[in-house]
Every structure is written in structure tokens, then in C-alpha cells.
N, C-alpha and C positions, 0 to 999 in steps of 0.2 A: 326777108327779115335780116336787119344786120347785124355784124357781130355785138356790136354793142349792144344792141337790145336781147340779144341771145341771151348776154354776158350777165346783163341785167336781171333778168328773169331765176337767175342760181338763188334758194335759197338753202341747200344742204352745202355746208362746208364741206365735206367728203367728195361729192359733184363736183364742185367748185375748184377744186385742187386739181382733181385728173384732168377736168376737162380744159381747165387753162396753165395749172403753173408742170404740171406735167406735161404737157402736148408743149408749152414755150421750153421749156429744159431739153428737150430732143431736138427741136428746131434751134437753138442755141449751142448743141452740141455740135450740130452739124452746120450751121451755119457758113464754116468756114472752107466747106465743100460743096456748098453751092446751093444747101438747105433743101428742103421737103417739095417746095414749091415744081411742079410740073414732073416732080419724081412717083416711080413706082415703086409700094410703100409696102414690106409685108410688117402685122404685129403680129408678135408669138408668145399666145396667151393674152387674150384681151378682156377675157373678165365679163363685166356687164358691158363692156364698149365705150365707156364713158371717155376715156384717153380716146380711142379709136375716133370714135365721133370729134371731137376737141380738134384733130389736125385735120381731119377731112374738112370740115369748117370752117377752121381758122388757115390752116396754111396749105392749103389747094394743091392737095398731089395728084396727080392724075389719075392714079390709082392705088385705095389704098383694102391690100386685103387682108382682115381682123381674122384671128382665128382661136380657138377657145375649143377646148376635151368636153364641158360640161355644158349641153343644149340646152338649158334651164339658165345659164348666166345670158348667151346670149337671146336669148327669148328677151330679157330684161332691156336692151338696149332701146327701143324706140316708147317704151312706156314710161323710163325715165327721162330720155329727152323729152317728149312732149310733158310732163309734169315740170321738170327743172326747165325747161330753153321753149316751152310752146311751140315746138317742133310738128308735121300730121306726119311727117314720113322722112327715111332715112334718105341723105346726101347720094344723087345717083355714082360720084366715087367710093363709096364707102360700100365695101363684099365684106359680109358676115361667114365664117363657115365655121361648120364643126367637122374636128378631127380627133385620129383614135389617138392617143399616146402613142410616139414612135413613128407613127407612121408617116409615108412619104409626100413629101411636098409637091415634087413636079409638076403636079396632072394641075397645079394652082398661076404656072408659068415664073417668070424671073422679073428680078428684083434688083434696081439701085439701092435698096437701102430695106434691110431688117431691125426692127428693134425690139425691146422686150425689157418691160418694167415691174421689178419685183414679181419675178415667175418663178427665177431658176433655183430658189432654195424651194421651193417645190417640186421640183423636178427628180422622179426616182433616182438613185444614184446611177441604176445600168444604163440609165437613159439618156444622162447628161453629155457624153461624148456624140452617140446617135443623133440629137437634137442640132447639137452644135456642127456635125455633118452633116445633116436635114438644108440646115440656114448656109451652109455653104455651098450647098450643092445648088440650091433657087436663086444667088445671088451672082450676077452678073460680073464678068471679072474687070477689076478695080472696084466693088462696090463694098457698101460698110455695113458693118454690124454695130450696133449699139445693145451695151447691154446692162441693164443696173439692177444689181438683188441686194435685197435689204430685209432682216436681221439675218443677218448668217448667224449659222445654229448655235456657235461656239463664243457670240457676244453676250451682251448682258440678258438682252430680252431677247435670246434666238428659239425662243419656244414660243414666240406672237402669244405672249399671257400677260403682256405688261400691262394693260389695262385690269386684268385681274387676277395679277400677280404681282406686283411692283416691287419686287426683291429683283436686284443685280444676282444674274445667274444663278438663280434658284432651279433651275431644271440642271444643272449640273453640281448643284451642291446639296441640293435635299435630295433623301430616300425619296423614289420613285412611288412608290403608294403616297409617300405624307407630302409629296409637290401634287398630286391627281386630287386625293381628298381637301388640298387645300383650294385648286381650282373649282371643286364642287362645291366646296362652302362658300364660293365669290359666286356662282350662276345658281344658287340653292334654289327658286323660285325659274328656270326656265332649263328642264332639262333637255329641250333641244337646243340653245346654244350649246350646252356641256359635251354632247354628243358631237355639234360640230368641231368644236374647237379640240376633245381630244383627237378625232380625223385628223386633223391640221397640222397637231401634234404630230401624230406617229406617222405621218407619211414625211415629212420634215428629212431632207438627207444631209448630209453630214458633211459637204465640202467648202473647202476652206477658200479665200481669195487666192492664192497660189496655186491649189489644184483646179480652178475653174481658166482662171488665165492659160495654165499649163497643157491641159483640154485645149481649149482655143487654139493654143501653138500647135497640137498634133494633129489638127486636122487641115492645118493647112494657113490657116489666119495670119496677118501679120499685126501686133497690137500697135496701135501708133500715140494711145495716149491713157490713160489710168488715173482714177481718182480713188482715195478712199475716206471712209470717215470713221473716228475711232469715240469709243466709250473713256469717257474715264473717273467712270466710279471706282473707289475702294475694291480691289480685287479682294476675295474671300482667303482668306491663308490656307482654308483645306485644298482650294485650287491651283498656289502658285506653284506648286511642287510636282503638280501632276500637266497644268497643259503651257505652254509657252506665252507668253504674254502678249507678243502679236497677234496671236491667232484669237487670245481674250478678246481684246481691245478692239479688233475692226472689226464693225458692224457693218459697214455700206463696201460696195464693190461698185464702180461705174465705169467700164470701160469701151474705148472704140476700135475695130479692129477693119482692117480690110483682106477681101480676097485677093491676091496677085494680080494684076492684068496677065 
């Protein structure tokens, strides 16, 4: 089947984004070092697999291995392909695994190239240096990390409630009961989204684009190039006085880093 008929077959907008304009934004990233094509490929955090499946597909790495904490997301991977792309069975390049938090990557082998899309403001706080040594320790020397998290906690919608929140930094401007009650009164008819989404909430850690970079640098990384994207609604005046206004304002972090040779 080809890609275009693949491509053809999407009819979830959500589908539709991971598995083309996301999978094309990493291979554009890297592009300029030589792209995905015939590389060994690890993701860190691949969710349903949807991105994961998308490069396996479209941009032929030789191998590329997904990996995912929660066996129930990837469980989901080839029952959405075959509904969205008409898929029977997963790409013989494309390893599913599940792994514990923290724990070590090796026994998985090494890697040209790690990447990981909107994972790491999920990521515990103790964990976030560990991980980012995890990725450097399976990657081959000269090889790159890519890495993009999107809302950091301290933007407008860094509590993922804009959909049912749509106040500019409402989780740090409302009392904490009357920002919970007010996402209960947006999901009143399905109290397990409420359930998940405060999960989402309070496992959410707290770092900034500067301390994730800064991580990066201590573990050995060299950044070779950084993008950010900023909010800019009306800051709250109870806020300006308590956090710095860069750290308001950027919402997206996307940066590339490599190991030494």
C-alpha cells in the first residue's frame, strides 16, 4: 500500500497530525544531518505510536524502536492504524516496548538518533536528568537528540485544560479548589475524563526551558540549535510581580543536541 493511499485513508485530525506533520517536522529537523532514512531510530514516549508508525512508513529507518511506561497506549497502536491507514499488521522496522520509568535502556542496543515529542513536561521532576542520561548513554557518539515539550507548566495553558479551561494561566492564578471545581463543571457529564485529566494535572513538573536545556548540558549534550514559541496573551497583573515574564511567555521548547564523538 502506498503512502499516499495510507495518507488518504486518515480520517481523525489528531491521527492525521502525529502521523504526517509530526513524523515530517523531525525528519526536517534533521534533515540537514542526513535525515531518518536508513538510521537507527529510538522514541522516548510514543504514546498510541501514531508518530512512531508515521516515520517507520514514511521515512524508512532501519530501525526504529517506540517506547511507552503505559502498555494500554501501546496496545492501541495497530488497531488504530488499521482503522485510520488500513494497515493488518505493524511495519517489520517498527519495536514496540514497554518500559518502567527510569529505567535502563541498554539491553534496547544504540542509536543515531533519539527523539521525543511533547513527553518531557510529563516527565517526574527526579527523572528528568536520569532520562536525559538513559538517551545519552544508548546514543552513539556524534549522534542527536531531538527534543520538543509543549505547554511547559508556567505558560498560559501549562495545565493541558485549555480545551476546558480557556483562561490565560488560570492554574496559576485561580485558587486551587475554584481552578478543580471549575474543570469539574467543564467535564460535569463524564467523570472519567475529570479523573484523567486531574492525573495529568498533578503529575505535570515544573521545569522551565532553561532548566531542561541546562540538564541536557550536564549530562554531557552539546545543544547545537533551539527554537521556542511564546504566548502572548495579556499577562494577569496578580502574576507579573511574582514570576518573570519569559518564563510566562514560552510555551514550546524544541531543541537538537548531540553526543561528542
Amino acid at each position: 500500500m502506498s503512502g499516499a493511499v495510507l495518507i488518504n485513508n486518515i480520517s481523525d485530525p489528531v491521527y492525521r497530525a502525529k502521523f504526517i506533520n509530526v513524523s515530517d517536522t523531525i525528519e526536517n529537523w534533521l534533515s540537514e544531518f542526513g535525515g531518518l532514512q536508513k538510521k537507527d531510530v529510538l522514541e522516548f514516549g510514543c504514546g498510541e505510536g501514531t508518530t512512531a508508525l508515521g516515520i517507520a512508513l514514511r521515512h524508512a529507518p532501519a530501525r526504529l524502536v517506540a517506547i511507552e511506561i503505559q502498555a494500554h497506549e501501546l496496545a492501541r497502536t495497530l488497531p488504530l492504524g488499521r482503522e485510520q491507514l488500513g494497515i493488518e499488521s505493524l511495519p517489520t522496522n517498527l519495536e514496540l516496548v514497554e518500559v518502567m520509568p527510569g529505567g535502563r535502556l541498554r539491553e534496547l542496543g544504540t542509536f543515531d538518533f533519539v527523539y521525543s515529542w511533547s513527553v518531557f513536561e510529563h516527565v517526574h521532576q527526579d527523572l528528568i536528568q536520569p532520562c536525559l542520561e538513559n538517551i545519552f548513554d544508548v546514543l552513539r557518539p556524534g549522534g542527536l537528540m531531538f527534543l520538543q515539550t509543549t505547554p511547559l507548566y508556567y505558560s498560559a495553558f501549562g495545565s493541558h485544560f485549555e480545551p476546558w479551561i480557556p483562561i490565560p494561566w488560570a492554574h496559576l492564578s485561580m485558587q486551587e479548589d475554584k481552578f478543580r471545581e471549575k474543570l469539574r463543571l467543564a467535564t460535569i457529564d463524564n467523570e472519567a475524563l475529570y479523573k484523567e485529566l486531574t492525573n495529568v494535572y498533578d503529575t505535570l513538573n515544573r521545569a522551565t526551558d532553561v532548566q531542561l536545556l541546562e540538564a541536557a548540558r550536564d549530562v554531557g549534550f552539546e545543544i547545537i540549535c533551539e527554537h521556542r514559541t511564546y504566548d502572548d496573551y495579556p499577562i494577569p497583573d496578580v502574576l507579573k510581580n511574582v514570576y518573570q515574564e519569559q518564563v510566562l511567555r514560552t510555551q514550546q521548547l524544541v531543541f537538537m543536541a548531540r553526543k561528542p564523538a
